[in-house]
C-alpha positions in Angstrom: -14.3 44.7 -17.0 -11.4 42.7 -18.6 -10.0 42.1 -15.2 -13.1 40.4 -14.2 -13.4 38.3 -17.1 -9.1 36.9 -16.7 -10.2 36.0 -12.8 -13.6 34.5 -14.0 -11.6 32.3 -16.8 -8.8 31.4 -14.1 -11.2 30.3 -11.6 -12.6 28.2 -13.9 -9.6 27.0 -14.8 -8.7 26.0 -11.3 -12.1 24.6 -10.7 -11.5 22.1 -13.2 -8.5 21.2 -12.3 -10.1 20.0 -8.3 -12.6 18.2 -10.5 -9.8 15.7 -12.0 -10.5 12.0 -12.0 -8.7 9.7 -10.6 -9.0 5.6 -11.5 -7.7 2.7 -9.0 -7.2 -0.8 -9.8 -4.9 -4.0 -8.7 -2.7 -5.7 -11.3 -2.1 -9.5 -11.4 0.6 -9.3 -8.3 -2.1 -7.6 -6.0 -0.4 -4.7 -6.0 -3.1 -1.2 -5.6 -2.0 1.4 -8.3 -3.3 4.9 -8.7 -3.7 7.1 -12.0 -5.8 9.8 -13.7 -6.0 7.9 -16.8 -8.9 5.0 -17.1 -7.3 1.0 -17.2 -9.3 -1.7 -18.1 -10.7 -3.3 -15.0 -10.2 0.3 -13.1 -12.9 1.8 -10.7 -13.2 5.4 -10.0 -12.0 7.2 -6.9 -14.1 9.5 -5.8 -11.8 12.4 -4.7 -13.6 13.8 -1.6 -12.9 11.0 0.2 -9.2 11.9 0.5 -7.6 15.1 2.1 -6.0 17.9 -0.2 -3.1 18.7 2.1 -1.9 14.9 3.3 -3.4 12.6 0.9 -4.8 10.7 3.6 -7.9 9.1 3.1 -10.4 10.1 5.6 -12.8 7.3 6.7 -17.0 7.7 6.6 -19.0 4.8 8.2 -20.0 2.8 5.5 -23.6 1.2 5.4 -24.0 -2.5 6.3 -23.2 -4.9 3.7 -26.0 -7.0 1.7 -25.6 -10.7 2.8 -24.8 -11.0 -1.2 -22.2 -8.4 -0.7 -20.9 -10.7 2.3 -20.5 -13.9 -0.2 -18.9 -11.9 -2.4 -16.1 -10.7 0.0 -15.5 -14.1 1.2 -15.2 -15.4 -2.1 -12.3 -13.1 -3.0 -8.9 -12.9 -1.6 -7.8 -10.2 0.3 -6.2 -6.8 -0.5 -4.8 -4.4 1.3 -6.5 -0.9 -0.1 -3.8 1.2 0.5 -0.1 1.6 2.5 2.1 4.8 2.5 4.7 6.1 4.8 2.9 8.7 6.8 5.9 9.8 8.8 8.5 10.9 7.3 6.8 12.8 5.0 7.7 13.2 1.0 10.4 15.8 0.7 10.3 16.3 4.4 13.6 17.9 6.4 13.8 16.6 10.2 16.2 18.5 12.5 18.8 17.2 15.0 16.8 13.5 15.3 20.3 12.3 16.9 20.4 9.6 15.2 16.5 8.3 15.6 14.2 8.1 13.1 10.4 7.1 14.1 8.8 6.0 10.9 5.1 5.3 11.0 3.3 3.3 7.8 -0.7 4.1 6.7 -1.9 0.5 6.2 -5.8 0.1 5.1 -7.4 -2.5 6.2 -5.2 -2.8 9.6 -1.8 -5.7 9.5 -3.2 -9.2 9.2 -2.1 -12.0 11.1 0.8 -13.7 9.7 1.6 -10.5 7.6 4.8 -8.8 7.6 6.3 -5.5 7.0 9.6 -5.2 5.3 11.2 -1.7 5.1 13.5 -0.7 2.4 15.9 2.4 4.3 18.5 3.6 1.9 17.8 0.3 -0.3 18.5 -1.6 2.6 15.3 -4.4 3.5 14.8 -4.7 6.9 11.7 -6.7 8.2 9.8 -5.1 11.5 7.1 -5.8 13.6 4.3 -3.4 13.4 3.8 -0.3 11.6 5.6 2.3 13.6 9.1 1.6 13.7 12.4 3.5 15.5 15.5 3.5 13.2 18.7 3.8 14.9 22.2 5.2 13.1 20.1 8.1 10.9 22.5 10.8 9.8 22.6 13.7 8.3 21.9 13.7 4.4 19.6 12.5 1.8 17.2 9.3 2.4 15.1 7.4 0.9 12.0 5.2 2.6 9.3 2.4 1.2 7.4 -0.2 2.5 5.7 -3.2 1.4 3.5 -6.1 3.1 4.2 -9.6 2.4 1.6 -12.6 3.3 3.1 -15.8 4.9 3.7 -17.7 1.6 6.3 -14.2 0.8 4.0 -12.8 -1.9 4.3 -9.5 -2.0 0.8 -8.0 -0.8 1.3 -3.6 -1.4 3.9 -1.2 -1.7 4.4 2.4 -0.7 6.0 5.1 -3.3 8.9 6.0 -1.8 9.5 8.9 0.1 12.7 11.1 -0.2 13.2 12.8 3.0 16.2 14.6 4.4 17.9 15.4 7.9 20.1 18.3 8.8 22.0 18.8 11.8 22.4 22.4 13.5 26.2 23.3 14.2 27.4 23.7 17.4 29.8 26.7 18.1 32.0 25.6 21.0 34.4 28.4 21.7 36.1 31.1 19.1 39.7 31.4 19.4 
C-alpha cells in the first residue's frame, strides 16, 4: 500500500514539473529571451508547441489573420521569433569530421533580405551567407558556436545561446614494432 502511495506522489510530482510555465518577451534591442519567471511585457508560451527531446518548435497552420490583425503587423517592426544552432547540437561529440564542420542555424521567420548571419566559432565572428554553413580547419577539442542576425543598418536582430560541442579523433595504429 505504501508503495503505491510513494509512486502516486512521484508521478505527481513529475506531472507538475511538464506543466511548468514558460514566459517570452523582447527587450529594447529586439533581442527574444526565454524564462519560467513572468516579466513585465511577457506573453506565455504555451509548451506543446515545442518538442521535449530537441527544443524545436514544431509548426501548426495558423488560422488567417483578421484584416485588424494585418494593420497591426504592418505597423510594427519586425522580429525574428526565434534562432538556434540546430546542428551541432549542445554538448554534442562529432567523430573524425576531418577537419569539416557543417553547422546549420533554426531561424523563425525564414532570413530576410538584406539580413545577415554572423557566426561567432571559438569567439571568432565570421559573417556567412545562409544558414547552413561548412567550417574548414575543425580540430580535435572543445568548441564553442553562436549566431546572431544583423539587419542592414548592423543592429543586432537575435542571438543563439551558445552551444559547447566537442570533436574527437579515433587513433590510427599503423604498425607495432
Amino acid at each position: 500500500m505504501e508503495t503505491r502511495l510513494l509512486f502516486l506522489l512521484v508521478g505527481l510530482l513529475a506531472t507538475a514539473s511538464v506543466l511548468a510555465e514558460a514566459y517570452r518577451w523582447v527587450d529594447e534591442d529586439g533581442i527574444v529571451h526565454y524564462s519560467d519567471r513572468p516579466e513585465e511585457g511577457a506573453e506565455q508560451v504555451d509548451l506543446a508547441e515545442y518538442s521535449r527531446n530537441t527544443g524545436a518548435r514544431l509548426y501548426r497552420e495558423r488560422a488567417p489573420a483578421s484584416n485588424a490583425d494585418d494593420q497591426q503587423a504592418t505597423d510594427q517592426p519586425f522580429r525574428y521569433e526565434s534562432l538556434s544552432v540546430a546542428s551541432p547540437g549542445p554538448e554534442e561529440t562529432l567523430w573524425n569530421i576531418e577537419g569539416k564542420l557543417n553547422v546549420s542555424l533554426a531561424l523563425s521567420p525564414g532570413l530576410q533580405s538584406g539580413h545577415q548571419v554572423r557566426l561567432y566559432f571559438d569567439g571568432e565572428q565570421r559573417t556567412v551567407t545562409g544558414t547552413n554553413i561548412q567550417l574548414e580547419e575543425v580540430f580535435r577539442g572543445v568548441h564553442n558556436i553562436q549566431a546572431e542576425v544583423i539587419d542592414e543598418t548592423g543592429k543586432l536582430m537575435i542571438r543563439s545561446r551558445p552551444n559547447r560541442f566537442y570533436v574527437q579523433q579515433s587513433t590510427v595504429v599503423t604498425g607495432r614494432r
